[in-house]
C-alpha positions in Angstrom: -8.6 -15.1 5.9 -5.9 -16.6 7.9 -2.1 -16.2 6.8 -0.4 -19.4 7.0 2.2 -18.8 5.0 4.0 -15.5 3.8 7.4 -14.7 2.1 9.5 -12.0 0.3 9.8 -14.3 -2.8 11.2 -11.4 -5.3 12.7 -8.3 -5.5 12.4 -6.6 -8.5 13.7 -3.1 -9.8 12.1 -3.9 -13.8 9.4 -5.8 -15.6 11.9 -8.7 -16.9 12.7 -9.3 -12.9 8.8 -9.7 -12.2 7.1 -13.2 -10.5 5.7 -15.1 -14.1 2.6 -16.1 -12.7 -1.0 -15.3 -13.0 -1.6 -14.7 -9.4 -3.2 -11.2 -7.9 -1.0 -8.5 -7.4 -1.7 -6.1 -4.5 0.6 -2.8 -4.7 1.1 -1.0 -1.6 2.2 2.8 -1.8 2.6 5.6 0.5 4.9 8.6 1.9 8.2 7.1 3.3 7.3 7.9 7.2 3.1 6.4 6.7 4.2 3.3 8.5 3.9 0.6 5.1 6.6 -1.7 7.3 4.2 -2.0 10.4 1.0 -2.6 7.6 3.1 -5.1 6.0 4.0 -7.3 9.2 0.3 -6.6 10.8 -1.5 -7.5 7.9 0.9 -11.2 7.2 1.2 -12.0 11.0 4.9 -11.5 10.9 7.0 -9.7 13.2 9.8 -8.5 10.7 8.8 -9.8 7.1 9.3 -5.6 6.6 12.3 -4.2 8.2 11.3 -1.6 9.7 14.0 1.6 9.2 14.7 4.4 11.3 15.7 5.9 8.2 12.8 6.9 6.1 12.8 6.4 2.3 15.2 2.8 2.4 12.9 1.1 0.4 14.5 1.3 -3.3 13.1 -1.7 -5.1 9.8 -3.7 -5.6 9.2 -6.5 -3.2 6.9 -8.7 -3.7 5.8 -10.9 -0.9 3.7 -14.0 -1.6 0.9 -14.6 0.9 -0.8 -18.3 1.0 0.8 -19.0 -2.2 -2.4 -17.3 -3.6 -1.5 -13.4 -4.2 1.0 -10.9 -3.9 1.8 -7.9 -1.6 3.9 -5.5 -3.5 5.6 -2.8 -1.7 7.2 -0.2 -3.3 9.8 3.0 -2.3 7.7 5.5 -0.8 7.8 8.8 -1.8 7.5 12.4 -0.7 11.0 12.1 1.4 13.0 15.3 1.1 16.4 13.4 1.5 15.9 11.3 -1.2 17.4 13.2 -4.1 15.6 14.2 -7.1 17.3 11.6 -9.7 16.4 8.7 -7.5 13.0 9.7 -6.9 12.4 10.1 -10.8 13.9 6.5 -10.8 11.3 5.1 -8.1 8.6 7.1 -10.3 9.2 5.1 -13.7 9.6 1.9 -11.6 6.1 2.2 -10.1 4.6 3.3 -13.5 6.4 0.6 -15.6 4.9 -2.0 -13.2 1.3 -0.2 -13.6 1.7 0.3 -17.2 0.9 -3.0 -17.9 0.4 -5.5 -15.3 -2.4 -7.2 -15.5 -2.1 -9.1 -12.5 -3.2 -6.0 -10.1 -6.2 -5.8 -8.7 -6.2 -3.1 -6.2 -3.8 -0.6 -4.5 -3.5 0.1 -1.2 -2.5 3.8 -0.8 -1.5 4.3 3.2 -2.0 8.3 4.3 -1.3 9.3 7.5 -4.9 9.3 9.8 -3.1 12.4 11.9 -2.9 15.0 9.2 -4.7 16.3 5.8 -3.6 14.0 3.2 0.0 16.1 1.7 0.2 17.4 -2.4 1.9 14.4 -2.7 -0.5 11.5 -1.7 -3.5 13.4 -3.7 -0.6 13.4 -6.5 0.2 9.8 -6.4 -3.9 9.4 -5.7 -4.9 10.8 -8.9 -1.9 9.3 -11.0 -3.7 5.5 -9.7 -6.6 7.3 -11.2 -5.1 8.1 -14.9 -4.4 4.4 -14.8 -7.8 3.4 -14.0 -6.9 1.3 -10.9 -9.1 0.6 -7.9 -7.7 2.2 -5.1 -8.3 1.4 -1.1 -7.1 4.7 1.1 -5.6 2.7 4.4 -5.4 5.6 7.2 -2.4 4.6 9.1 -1.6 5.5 13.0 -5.2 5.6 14.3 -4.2 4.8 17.5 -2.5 7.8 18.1 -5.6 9.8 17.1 -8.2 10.9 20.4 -11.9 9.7 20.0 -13.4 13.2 19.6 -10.9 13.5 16.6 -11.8 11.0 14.5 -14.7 11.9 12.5 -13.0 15.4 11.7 -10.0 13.5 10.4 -11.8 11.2 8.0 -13.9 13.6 7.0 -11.2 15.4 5.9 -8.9 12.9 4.3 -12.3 11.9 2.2 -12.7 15.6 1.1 -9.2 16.5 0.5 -8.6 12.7 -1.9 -12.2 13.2 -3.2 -12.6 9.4 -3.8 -14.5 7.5 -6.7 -17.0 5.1 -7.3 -15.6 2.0 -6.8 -12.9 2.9 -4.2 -13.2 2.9 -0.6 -11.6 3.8 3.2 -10.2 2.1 5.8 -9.1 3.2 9.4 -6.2 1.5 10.4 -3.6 0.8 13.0 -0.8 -1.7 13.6 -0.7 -1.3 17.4 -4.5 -2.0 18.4 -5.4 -4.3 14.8 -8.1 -1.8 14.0 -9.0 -2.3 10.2 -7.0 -5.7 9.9 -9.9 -8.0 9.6 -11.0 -5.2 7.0 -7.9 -5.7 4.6 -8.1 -9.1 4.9 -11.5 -9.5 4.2 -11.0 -7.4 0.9 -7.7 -9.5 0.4 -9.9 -12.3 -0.1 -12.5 -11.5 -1.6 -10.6 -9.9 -5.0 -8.1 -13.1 -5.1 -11.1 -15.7 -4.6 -12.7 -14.1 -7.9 -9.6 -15.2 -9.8 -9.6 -18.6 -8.4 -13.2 -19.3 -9.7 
């Protein structure tokens, strides 16, 4: 897949504010430090679609980014950031389940973990809260780069145990600095908005 053509078309913080279209929906979630800015820009081929923050945890609404005019990248606040304080985290929390509720437009979720350390009680929380919902679920291990060689098997293996993934859902290594795992995204990007196109 080549990206020809991305924008942040609509920024939404409840259902009424969503795109009306048919078009797949992506949803991208993740702690507030995994890097979901760098995915974001890798992934379209844009430099600073995704501000990047020095301040973890500015996300605060859904943004979703039209790609090709085809599908939509939806980014959401991460979580898991101590300095966010507990009344706006419960807000992020009903705006990511009010979008999953009943959203038929999503076809998979991209959950970004961290490739450098066992996944934290709050990625295998948000993990198995995609699972209640019955929704497909990519693990995208960020920061690869900055993992050695003789590392790497140890720290998949252990991400794999620690989420305990299910049929149906898979793994990607990933980084934004060398492109490792980008043709992989894109290639499952494809496929799952072709089907709706048929």
């Amino acid at each position: 897949m080549e990206i020809k053509k991305a924008d942040l078309e609509v920024i939404a913080t409840r259902r009424s504010q969503y795109p009306d279209t048919v078009k797949p929906e992506f949803l991208l979630v993740g702690r507030s430090n995994v890097g979901k800015s760098s995915f974001i820009n890798t992934i379209l081929s844009r430099k600073n679609i995704a501000h990047i923050s020095s301040r973890p945890g500015k996300t605060q609404t859904l943004n979703f980014y039209s790609v090709n005019d085809t599908f939509y990248i939806i980014d959401v606040p991460g979580y898991g950031y101590a300095q966010v304080d507990k009344k706006t985290q419960a807000k992020f929390g009903m705006m990511i389940e009010e979008y999953l509720e009943k959203r038929e437009q999503l076809k998979r979720v991209f959950l970004l973990v961290d490739f450098r350390h066992q996944p934290s009680d709050d990625d295998i929380l948000m993990y198995n809260f995609l699972k209640y919902y019955k929704v497909p679920v990519t693990v995208i291990a960020t920061k690869a780069d900055k993992v050695g060689g003789s590392k790497k098997d140890k720290n998949i293996k252990t991400i794999l145990d620690t989420l305990d993934l299910v049929v149906g859902d898979d793994f990607i290594v990933f980084s934004s600095v060398t492109k490792l795992g980008v043709k992989e995204v894109l290639q499952k990007l494809e496929e799952l908005s072709v089907i709706e196109t048929i």
